[in-house]
N, CA, C and O atoms as a CHARMM CRD file, in Angstrom:
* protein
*
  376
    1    1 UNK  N    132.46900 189.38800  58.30900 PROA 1      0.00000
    2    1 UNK  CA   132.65500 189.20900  56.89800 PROA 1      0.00000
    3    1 UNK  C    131.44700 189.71700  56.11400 PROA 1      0.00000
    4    1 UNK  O    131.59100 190.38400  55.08900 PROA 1      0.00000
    5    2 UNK  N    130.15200 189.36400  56.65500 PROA 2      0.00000
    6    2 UNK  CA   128.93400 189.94400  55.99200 PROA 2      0.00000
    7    2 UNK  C    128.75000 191.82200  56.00800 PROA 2      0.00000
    8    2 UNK  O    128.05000 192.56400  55.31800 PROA 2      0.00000
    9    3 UNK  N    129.66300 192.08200  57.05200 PROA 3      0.00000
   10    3 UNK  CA   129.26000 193.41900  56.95000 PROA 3      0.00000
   11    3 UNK  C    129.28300 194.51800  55.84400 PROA 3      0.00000
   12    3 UNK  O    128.75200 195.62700  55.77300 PROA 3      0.00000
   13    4 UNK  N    129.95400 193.92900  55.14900 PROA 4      0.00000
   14    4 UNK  CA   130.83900 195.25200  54.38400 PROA 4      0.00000
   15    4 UNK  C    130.58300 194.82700  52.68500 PROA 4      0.00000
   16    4 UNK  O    131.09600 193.71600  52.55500 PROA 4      0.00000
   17    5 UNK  N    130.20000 195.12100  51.81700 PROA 5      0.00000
   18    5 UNK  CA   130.06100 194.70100  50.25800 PROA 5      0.00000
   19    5 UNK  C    131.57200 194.01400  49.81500 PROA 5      0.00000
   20    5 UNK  O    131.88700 192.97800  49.22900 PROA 5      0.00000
   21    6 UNK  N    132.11400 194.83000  50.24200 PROA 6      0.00000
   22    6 UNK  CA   133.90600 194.09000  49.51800 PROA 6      0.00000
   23    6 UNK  C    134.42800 192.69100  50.57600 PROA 6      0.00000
   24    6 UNK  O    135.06100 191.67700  50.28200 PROA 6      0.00000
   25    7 UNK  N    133.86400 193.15100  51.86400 PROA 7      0.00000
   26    7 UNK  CA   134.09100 191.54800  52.54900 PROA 7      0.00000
   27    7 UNK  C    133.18700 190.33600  52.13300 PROA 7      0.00000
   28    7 UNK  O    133.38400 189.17900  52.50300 PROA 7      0.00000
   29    8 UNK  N    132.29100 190.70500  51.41200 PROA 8      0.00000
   30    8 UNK  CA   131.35500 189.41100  51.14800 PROA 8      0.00000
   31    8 UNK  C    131.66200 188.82900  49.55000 PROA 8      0.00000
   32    8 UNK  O    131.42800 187.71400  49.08400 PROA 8      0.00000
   33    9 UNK  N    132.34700 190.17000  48.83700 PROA 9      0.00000
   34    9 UNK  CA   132.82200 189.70900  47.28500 PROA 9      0.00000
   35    9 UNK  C    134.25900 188.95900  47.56400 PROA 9      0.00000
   36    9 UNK  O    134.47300 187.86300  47.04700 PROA 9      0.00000
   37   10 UNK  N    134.92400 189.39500  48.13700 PROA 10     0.00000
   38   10 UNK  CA   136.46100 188.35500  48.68700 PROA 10     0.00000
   39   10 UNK  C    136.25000 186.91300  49.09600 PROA 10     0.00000
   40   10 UNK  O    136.86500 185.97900  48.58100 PROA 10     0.00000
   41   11 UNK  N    135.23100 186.76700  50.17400 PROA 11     0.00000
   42   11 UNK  CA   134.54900 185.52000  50.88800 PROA 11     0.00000
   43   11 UNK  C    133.98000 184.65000  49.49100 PROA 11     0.00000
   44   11 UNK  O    134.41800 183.50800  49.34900 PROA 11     0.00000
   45   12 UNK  N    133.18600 185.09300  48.65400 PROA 12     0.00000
   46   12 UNK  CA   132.52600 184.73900  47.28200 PROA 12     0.00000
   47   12 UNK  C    133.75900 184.18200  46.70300 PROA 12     0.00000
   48   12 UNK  O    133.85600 182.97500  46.47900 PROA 12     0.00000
   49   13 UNK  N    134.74800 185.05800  46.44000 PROA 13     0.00000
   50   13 UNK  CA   135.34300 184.99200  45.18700 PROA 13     0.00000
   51   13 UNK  C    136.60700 183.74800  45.80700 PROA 13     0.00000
   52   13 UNK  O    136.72800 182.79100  45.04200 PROA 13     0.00000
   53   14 UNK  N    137.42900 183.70900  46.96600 PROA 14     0.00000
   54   14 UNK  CA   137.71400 182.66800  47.94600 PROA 14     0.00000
   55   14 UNK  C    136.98100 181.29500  47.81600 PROA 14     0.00000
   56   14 UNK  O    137.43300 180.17000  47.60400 PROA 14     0.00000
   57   15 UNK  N    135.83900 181.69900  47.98800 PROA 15     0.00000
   58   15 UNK  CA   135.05400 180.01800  48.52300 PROA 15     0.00000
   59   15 UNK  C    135.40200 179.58400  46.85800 PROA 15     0.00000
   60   15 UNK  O    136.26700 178.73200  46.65500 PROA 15     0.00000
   61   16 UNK  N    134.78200 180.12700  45.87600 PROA 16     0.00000
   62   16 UNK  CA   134.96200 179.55300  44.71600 PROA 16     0.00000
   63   16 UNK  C    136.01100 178.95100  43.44100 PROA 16     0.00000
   64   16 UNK  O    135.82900 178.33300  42.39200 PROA 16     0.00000
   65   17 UNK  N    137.30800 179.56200  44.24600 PROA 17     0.00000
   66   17 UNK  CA   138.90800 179.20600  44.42300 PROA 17     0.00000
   67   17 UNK  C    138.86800 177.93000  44.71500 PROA 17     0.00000
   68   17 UNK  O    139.00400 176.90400  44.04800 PROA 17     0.00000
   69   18 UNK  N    138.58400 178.23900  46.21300 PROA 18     0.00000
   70   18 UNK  CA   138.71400 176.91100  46.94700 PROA 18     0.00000
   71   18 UNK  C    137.58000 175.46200  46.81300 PROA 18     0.00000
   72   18 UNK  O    137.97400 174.29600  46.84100 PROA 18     0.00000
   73   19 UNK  N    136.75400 175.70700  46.72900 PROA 19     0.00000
   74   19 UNK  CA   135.49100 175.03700  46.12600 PROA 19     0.00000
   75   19 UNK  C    136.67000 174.47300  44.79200 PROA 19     0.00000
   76   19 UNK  O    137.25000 173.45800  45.17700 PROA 19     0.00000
   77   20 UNK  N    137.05800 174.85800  43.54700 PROA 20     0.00000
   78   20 UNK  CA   137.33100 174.42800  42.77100 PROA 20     0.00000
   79   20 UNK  C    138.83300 173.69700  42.87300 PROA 20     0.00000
   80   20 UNK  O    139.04900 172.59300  42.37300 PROA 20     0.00000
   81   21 UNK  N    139.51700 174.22600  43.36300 PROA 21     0.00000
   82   21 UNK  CA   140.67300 173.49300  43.73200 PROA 21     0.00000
   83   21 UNK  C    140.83300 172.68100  43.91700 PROA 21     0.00000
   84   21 UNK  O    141.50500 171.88800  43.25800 PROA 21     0.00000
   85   22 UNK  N    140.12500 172.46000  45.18900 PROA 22     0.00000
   86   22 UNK  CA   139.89100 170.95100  46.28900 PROA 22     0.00000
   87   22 UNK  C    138.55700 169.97400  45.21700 PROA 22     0.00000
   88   22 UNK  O    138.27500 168.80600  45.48600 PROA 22     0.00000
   89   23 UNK  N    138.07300 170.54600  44.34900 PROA 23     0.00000
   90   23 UNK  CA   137.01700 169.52200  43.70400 PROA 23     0.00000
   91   23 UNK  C    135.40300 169.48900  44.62700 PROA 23     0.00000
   92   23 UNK  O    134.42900 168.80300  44.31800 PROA 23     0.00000
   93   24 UNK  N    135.48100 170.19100  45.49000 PROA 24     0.00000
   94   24 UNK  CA   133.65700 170.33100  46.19600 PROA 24     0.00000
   95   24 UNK  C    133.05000 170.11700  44.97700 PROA 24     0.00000
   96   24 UNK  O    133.55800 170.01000  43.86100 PROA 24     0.00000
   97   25 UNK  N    131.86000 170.06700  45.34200 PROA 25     0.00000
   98   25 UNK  CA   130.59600 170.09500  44.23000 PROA 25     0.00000
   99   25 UNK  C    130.01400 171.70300  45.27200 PROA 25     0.00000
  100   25 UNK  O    128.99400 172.25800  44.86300 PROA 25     0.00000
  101   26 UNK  N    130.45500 172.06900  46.05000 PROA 26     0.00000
  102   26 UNK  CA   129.32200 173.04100  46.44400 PROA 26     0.00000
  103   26 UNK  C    129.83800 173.57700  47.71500 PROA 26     0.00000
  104   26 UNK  O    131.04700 173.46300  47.91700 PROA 26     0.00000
  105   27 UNK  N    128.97300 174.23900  48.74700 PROA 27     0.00000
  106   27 UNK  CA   129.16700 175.26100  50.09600 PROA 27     0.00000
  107   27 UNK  C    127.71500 175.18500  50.92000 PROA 27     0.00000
  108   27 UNK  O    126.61000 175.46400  50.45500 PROA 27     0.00000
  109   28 UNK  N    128.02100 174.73400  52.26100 PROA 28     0.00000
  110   28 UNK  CA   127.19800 174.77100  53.05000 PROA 28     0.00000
  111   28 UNK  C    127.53500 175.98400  54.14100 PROA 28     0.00000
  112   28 UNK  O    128.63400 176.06100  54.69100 PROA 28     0.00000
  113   29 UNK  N    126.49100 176.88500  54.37200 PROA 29     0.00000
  114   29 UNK  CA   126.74300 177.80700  55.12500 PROA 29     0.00000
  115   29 UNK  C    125.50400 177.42400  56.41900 PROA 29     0.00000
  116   29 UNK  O    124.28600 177.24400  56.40900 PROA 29     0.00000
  117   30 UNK  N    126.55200 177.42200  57.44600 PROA 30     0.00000
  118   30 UNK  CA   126.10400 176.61500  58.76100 PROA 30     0.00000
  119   30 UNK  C    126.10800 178.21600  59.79800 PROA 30     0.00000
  120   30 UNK  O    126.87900 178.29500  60.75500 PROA 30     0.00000
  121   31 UNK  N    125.20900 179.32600  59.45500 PROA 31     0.00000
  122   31 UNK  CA   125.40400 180.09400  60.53400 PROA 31     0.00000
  123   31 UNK  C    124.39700 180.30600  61.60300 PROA 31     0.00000
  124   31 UNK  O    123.33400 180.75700  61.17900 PROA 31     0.00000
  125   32 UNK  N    124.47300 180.04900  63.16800 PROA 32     0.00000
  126   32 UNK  CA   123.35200 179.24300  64.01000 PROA 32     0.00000
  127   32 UNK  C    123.23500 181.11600  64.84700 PROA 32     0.00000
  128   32 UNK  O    123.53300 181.14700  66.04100 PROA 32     0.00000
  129   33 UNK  N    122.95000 182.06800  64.38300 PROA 33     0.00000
  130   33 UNK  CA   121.45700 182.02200  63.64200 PROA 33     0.00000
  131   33 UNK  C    121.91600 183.95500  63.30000 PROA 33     0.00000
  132   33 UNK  O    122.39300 184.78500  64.07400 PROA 33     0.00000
  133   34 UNK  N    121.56600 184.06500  62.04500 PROA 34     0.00000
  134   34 UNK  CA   121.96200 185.68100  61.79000 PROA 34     0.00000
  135   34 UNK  C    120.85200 186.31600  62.59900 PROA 34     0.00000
  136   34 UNK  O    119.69200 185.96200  62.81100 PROA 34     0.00000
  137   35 UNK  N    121.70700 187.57800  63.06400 PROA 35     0.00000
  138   35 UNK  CA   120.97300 187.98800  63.84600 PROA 35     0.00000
  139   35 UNK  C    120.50300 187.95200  65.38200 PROA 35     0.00000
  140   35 UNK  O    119.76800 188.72100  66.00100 PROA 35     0.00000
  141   36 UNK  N    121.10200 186.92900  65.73100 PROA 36     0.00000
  142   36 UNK  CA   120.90100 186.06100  67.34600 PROA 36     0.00000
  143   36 UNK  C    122.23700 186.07800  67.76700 PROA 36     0.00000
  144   36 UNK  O    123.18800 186.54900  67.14300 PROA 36     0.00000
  145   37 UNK  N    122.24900 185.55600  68.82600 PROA 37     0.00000
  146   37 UNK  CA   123.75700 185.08900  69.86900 PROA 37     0.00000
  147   37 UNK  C    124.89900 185.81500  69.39600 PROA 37     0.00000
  148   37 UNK  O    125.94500 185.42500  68.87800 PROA 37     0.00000
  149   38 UNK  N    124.27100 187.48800  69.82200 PROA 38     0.00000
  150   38 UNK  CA   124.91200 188.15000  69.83300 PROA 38     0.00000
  151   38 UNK  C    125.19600 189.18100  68.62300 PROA 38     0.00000
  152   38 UNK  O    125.34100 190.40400  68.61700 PROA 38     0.00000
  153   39 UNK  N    125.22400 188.06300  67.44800 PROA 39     0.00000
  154   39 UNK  CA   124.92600 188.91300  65.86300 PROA 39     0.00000
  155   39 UNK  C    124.01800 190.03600  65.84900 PROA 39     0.00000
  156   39 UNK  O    122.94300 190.02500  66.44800 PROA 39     0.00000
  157   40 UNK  N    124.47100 191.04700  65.13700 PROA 40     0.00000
  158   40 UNK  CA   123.54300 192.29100  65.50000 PROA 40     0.00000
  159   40 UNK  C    122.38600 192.32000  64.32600 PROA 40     0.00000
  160   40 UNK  O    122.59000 191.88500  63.19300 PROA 40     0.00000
  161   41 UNK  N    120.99600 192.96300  64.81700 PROA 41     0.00000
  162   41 UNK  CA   119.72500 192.50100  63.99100 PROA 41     0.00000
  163   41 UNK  C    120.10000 193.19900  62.43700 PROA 41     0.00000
  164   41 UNK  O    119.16900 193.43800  61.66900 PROA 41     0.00000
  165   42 UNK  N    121.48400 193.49300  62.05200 PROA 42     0.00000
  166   42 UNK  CA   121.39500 193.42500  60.32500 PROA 42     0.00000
  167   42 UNK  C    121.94700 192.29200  59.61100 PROA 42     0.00000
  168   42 UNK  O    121.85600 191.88600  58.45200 PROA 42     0.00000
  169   43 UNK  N    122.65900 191.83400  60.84800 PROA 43     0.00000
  170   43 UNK  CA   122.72400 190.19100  59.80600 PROA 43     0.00000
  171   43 UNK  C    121.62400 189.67100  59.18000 PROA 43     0.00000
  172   43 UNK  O    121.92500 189.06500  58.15200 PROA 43     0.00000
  173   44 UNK  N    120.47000 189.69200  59.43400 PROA 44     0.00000
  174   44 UNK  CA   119.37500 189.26000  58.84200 PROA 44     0.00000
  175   44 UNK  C    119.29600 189.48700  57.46900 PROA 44     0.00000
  176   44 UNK  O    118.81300 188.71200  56.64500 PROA 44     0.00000
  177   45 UNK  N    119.80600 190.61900  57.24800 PROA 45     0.00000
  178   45 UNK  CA   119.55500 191.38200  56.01500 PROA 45     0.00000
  179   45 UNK  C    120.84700 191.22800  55.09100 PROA 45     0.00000
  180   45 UNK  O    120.73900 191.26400  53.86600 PROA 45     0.00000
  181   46 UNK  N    122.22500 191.03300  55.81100 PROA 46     0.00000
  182   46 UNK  CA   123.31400 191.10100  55.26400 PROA 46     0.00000
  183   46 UNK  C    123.74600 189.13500  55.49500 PROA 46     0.00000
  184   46 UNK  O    124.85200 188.84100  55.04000 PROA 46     0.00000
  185   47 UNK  N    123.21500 188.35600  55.91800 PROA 47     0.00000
  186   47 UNK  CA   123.03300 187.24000  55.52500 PROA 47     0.00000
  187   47 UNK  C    122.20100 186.88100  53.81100 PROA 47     0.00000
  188   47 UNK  O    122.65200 186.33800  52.80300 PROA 47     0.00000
  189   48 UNK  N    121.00100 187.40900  54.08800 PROA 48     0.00000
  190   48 UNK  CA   119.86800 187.37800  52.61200 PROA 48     0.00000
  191   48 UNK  C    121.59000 188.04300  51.17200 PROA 48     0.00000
  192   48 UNK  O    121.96500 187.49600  50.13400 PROA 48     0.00000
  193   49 UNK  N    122.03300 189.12300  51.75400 PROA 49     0.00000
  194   49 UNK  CA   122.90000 189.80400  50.77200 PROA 49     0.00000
  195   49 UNK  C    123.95800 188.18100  50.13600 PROA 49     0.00000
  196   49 UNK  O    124.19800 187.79400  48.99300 PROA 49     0.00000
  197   50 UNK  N    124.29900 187.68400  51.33600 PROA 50     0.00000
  198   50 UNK  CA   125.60700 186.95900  51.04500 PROA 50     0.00000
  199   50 UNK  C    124.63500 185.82800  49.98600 PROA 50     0.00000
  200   50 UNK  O    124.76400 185.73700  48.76500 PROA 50     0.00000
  201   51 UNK  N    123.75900 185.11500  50.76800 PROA 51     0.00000
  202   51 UNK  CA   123.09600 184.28500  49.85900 PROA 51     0.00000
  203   51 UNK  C    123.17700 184.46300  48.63100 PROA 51     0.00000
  204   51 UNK  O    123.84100 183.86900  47.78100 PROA 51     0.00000
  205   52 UNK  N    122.11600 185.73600  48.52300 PROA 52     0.00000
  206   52 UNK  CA   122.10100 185.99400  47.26300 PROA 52     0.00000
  207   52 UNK  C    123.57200 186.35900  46.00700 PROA 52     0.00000
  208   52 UNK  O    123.55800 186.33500  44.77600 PROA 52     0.00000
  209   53 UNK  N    124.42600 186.59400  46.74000 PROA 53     0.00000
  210   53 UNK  CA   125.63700 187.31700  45.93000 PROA 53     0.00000
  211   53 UNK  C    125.83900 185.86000  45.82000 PROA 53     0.00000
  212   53 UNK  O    125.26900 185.43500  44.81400 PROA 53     0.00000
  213   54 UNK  N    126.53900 184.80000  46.59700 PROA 54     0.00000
  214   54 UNK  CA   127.27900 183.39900  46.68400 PROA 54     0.00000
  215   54 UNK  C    126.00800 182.48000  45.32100 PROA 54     0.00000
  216   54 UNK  O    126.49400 181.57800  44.63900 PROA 54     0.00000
  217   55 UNK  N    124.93400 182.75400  45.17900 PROA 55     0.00000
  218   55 UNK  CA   123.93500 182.31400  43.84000 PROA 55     0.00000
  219   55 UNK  C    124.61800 182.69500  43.04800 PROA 55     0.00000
  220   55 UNK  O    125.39400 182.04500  42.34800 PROA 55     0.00000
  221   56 UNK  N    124.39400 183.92700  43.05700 PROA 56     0.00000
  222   56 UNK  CA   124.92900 184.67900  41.23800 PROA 56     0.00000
  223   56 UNK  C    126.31100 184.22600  41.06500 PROA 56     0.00000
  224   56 UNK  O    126.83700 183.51200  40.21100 PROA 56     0.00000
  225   57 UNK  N    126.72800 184.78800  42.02900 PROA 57     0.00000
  226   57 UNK  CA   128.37500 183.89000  41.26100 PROA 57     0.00000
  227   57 UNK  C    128.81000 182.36100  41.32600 PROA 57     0.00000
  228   57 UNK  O    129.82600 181.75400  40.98900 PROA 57     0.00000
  229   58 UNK  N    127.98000 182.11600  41.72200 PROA 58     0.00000
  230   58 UNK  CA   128.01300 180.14800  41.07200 PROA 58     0.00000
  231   58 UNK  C    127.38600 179.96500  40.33700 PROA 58     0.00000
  232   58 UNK  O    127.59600 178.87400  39.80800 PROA 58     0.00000
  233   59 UNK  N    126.40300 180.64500  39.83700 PROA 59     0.00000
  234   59 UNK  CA   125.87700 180.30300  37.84000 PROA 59     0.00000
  235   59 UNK  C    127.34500 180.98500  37.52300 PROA 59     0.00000
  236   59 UNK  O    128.36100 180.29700  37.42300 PROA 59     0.00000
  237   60 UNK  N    127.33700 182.46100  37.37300 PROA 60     0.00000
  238   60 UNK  CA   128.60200 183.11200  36.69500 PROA 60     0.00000
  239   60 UNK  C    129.55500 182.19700  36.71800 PROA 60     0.00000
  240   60 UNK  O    130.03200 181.86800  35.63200 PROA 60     0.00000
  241   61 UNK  N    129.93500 181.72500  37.64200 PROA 61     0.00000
  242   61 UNK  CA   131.38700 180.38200  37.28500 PROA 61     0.00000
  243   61 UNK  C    131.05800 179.77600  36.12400 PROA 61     0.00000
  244   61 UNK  O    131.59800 179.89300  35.02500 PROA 61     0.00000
  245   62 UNK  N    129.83300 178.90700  36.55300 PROA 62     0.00000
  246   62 UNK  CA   129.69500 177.71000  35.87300 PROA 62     0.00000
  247   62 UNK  C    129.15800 178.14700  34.85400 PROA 62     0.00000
  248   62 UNK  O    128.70200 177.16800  34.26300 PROA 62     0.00000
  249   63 UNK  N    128.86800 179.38700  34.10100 PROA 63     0.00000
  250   63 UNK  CA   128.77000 179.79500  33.12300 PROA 63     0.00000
  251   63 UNK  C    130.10500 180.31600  32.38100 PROA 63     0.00000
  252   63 UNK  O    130.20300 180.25900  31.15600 PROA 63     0.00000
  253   64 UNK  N    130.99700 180.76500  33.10500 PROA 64     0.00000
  254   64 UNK  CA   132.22900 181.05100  32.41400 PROA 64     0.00000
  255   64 UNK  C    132.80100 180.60000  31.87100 PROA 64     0.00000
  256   64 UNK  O    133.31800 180.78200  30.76800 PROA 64     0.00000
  257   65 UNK  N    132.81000 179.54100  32.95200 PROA 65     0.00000
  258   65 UNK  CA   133.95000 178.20900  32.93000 PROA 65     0.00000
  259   65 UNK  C    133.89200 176.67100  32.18600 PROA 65     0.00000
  260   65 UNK  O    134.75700 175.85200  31.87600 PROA 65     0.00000
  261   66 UNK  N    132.11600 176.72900  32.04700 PROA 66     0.00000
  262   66 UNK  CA   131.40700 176.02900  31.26700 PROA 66     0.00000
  263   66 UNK  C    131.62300 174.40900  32.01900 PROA 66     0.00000
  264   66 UNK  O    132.00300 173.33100  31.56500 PROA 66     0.00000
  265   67 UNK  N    131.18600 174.85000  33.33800 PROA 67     0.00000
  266   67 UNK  CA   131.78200 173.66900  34.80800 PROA 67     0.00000
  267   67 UNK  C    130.26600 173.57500  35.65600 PROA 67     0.00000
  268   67 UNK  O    129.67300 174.62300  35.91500 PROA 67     0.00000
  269   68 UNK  N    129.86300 172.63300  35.94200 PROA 68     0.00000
  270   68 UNK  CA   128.91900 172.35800  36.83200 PROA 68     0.00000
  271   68 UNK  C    128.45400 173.34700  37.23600 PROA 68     0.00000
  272   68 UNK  O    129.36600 174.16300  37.10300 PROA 68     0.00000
  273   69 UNK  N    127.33400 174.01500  37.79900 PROA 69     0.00000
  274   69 UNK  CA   127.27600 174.88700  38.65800 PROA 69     0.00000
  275   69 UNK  C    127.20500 174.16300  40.45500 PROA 69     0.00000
  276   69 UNK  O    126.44200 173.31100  40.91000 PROA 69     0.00000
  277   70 UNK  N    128.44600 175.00600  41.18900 PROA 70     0.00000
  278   70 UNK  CA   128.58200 174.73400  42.25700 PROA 70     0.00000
  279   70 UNK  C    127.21800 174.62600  43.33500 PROA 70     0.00000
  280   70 UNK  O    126.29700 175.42500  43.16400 PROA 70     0.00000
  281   71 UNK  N    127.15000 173.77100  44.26700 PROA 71     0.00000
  282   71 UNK  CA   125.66900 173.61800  44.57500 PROA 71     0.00000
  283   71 UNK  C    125.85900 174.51600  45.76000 PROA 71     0.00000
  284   71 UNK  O    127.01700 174.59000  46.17100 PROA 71     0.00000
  285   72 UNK  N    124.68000 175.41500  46.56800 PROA 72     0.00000
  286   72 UNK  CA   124.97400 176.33800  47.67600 PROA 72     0.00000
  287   72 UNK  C    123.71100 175.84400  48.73300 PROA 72     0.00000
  288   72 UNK  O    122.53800 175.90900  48.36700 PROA 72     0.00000
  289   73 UNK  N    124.05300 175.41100  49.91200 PROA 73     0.00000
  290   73 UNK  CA   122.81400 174.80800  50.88100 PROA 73     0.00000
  291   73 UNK  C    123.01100 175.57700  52.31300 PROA 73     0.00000
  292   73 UNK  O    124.03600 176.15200  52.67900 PROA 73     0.00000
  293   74 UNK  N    121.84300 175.45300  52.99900 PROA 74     0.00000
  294   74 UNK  CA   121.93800 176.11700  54.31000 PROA 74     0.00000
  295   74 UNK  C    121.36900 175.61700  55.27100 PROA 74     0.00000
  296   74 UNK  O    120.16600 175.38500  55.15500 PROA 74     0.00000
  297   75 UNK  N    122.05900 175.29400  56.52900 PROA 75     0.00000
  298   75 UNK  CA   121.23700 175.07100  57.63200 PROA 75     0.00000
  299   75 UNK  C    120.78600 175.92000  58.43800 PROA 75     0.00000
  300   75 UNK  O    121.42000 176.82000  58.98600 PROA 75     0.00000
  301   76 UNK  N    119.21400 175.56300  58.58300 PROA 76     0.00000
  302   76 UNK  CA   118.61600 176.68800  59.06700 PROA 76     0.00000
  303   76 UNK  C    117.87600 176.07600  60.17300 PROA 76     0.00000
  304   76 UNK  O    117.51700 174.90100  60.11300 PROA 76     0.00000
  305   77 UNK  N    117.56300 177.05100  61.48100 PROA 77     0.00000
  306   77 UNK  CA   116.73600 176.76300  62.11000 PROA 77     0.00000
  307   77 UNK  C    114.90600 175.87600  62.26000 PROA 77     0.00000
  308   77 UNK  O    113.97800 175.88800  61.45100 PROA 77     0.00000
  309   78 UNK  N    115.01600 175.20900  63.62800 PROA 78     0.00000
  310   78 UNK  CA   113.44600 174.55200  63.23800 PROA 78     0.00000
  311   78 UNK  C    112.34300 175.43800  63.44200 PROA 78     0.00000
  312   78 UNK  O    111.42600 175.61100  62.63800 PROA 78     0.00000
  313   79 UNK  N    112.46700 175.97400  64.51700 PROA 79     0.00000
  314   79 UNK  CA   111.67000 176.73600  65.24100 PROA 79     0.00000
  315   79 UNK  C    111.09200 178.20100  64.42000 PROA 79     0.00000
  316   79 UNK  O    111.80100 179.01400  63.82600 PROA 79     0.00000
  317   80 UNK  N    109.95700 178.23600  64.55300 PROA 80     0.00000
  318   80 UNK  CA   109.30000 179.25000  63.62900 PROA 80     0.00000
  319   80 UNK  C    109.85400 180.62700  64.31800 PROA 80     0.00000
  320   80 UNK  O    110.59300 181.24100  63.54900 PROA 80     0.00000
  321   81 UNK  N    109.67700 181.22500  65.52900 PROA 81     0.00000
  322   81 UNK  CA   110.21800 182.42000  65.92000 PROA 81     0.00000
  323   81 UNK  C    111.84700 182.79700  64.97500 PROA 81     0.00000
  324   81 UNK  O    112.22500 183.78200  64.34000 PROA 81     0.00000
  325   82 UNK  N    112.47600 181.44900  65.30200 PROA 82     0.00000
  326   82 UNK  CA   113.93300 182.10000  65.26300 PROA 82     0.00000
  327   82 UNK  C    113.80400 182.39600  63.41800 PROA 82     0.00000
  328   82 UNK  O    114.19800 183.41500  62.85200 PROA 82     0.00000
  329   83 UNK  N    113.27600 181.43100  62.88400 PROA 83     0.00000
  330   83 UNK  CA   113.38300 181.43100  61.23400 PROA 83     0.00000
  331   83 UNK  C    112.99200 182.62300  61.09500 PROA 83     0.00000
  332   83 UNK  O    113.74100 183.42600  60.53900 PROA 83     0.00000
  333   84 UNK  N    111.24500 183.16600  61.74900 PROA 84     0.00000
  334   84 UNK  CA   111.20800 184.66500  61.36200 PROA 84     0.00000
  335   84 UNK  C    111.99600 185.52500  61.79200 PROA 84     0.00000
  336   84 UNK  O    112.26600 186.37400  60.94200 PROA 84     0.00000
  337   85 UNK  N    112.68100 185.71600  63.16400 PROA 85     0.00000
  338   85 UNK  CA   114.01400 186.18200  63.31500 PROA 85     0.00000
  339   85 UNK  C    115.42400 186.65400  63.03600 PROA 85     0.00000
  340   85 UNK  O    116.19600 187.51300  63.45900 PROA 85     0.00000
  341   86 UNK  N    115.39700 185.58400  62.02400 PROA 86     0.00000
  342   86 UNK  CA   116.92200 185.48200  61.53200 PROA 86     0.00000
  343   86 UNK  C    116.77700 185.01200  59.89600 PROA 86     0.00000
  344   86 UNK  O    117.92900 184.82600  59.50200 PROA 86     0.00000
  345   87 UNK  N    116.10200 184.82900  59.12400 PROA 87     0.00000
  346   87 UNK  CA   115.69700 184.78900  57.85600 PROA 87     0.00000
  347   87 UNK  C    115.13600 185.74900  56.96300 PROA 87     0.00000
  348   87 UNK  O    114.34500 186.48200  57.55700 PROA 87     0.00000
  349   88 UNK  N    115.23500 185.95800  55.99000 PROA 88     0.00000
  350   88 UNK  CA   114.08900 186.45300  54.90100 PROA 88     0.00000
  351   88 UNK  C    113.82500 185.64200  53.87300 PROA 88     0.00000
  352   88 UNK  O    114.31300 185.71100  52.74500 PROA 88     0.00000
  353   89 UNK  N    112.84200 184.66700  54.38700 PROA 89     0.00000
  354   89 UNK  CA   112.61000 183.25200  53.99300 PROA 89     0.00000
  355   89 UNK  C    112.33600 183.55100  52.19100 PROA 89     0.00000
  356   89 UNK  O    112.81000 182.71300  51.42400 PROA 89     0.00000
  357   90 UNK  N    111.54300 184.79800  51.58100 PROA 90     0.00000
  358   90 UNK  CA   110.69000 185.07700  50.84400 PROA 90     0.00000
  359   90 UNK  C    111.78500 184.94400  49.47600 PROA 90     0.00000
  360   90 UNK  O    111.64000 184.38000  48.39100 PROA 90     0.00000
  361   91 UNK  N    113.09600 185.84300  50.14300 PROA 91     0.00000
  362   91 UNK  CA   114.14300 186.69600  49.68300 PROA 91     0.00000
  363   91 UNK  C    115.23600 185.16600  49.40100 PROA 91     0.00000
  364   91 UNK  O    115.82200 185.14700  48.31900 PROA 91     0.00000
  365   92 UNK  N    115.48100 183.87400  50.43900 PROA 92     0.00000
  366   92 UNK  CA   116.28400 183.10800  49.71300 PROA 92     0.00000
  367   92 UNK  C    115.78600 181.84900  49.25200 PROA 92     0.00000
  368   92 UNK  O    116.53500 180.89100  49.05900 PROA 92     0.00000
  369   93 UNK  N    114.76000 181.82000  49.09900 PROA 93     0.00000
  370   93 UNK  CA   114.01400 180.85800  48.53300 PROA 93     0.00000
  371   93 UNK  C    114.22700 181.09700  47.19700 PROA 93     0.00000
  372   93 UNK  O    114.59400 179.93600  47.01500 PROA 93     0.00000
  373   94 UNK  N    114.31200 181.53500  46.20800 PROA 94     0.00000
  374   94 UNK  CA   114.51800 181.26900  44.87300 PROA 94     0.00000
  375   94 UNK  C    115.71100 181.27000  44.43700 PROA 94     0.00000
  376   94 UNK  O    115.93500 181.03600  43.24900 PROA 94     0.00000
C-alpha cells in the first residue's frame, strides 16, 4: 500500500471515511518494523511519506469539515538499532 503515491492517497482518503463513520477519534498505525521482516529498505522512506500525508489530511478534514481533528499515533520500536533502521525519527516528529 505504501508503495505507490495513489495507494497511500486511497488508504488516507479510506481510513478517514471510516474513522468518521464508525465515530474513532483517530488511527493507530502498528507496523513492526518498515523496512525489516522482509519489508524492503524503502519502506523507511515510504512509511515517513504515509505519516506525513495521513497528518495533512487530518487537519484538512478537520478543517473542512470544521470536526475535531482526527488524532494519528504509532507504535514504534524500543531498541535504538531498529528505530534507526526503520524510522526517520527527525522527519515524523513534528
Amino acid at each position: 500500500m505504501v508503495g505507490k503515491p495513489e495507494s497511500r492517497e486511497a488508504f488516507v482518503k479510506s481510513a478517514i471515511t471510516f474513522l468518521r463513520t464508525h465515530n474513532f477519534d483517530g488511527l493507530n498505525l502498528a507496523w513492526e518494523y518498515p523496512g525489516h521482516n522482509g519489508s524492503p529498505p524503502e519502506d523507511k522512506e515510504r512509511f515517513t511519506l504515509l505519516v506525513t500525508e495521513l497528518a495533512k489530511a487530518f487537519q484538512d478534514d478537520a478543517t473542512e469539515n470544521k470536526k475535531t481533528k482526527l488524532l494519528l499515533s504509532v507504535n514504534v520500536a524500543g531498541i535504538i538499532s531498529t528505530i534507526d533502521g526503520a524510522y526517520e525519527v527527525n522527519k515524523i516528529v513534528p
